[in-house]
N, C-alpha and C positions, 0 to 999 in steps of 0.2 A: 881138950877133947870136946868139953861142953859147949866149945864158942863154935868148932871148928862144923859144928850138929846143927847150930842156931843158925848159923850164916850158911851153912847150904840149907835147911831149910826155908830160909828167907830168898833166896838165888831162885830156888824152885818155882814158892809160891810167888815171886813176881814174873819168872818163864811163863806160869798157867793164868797169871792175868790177863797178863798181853794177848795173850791168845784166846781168848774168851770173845765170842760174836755176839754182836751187840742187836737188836734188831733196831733199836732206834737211830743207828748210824743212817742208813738208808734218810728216812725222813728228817732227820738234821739236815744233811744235804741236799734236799732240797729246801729245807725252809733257807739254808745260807746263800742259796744261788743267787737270790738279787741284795745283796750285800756288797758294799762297795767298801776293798778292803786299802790300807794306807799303812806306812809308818810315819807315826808320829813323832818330835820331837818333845822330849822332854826335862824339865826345865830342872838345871844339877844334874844330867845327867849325859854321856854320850852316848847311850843305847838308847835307839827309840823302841818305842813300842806298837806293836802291830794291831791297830783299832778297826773292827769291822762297821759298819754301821747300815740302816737302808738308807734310800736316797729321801725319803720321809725325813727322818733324823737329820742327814746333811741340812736338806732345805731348814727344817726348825732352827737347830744351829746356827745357821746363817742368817736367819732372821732376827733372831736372840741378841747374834753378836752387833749387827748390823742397829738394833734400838738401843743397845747398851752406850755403843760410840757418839750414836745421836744425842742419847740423855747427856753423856759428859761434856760432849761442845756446847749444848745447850747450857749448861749449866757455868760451864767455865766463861760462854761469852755474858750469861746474865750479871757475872759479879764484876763490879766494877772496884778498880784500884783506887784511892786517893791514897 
């Protein structure tokens, strides 16, 4: 009887979360509007994950990635094999 108490009380109070208004929903969505949203792959796994980002971020990223590859060819054509 005691569980059967607990776990509709717990059924309840998650019913009255859900339903609970949020006022900052509003203004999230617009702060998400210029968000550019993707799924990603991730690595050991077959579920990607869904990464939002601004297009700020994007470009960083792609500048990051784009000096990271430059330093390793550089790097790999500086050493020479004998």
């Amino acid at each position: 009887m005691k569980y059967f108490i607990l776990t509709l009380m717990v059924l309840v109070l998650s019913i009255l979360s859900g339903c609970s208004t949020n006022k900052n929903q509003n203004t999230t969505a617009a702060i998400d509007e210029d968000k550019i949203c993707k799924t990603e792959k991730i690595v050991g796994s077959h579920i990607g994950k869904r990464v939002c980002r601004t297009q700020a971020e994007v470009d960083r990223l792609e500048e990051n990635s784009q000096e990271l590859i430059k330093r390793t060819i550089s790097k790999t054509n500086s050493k020479t094999w004998k």
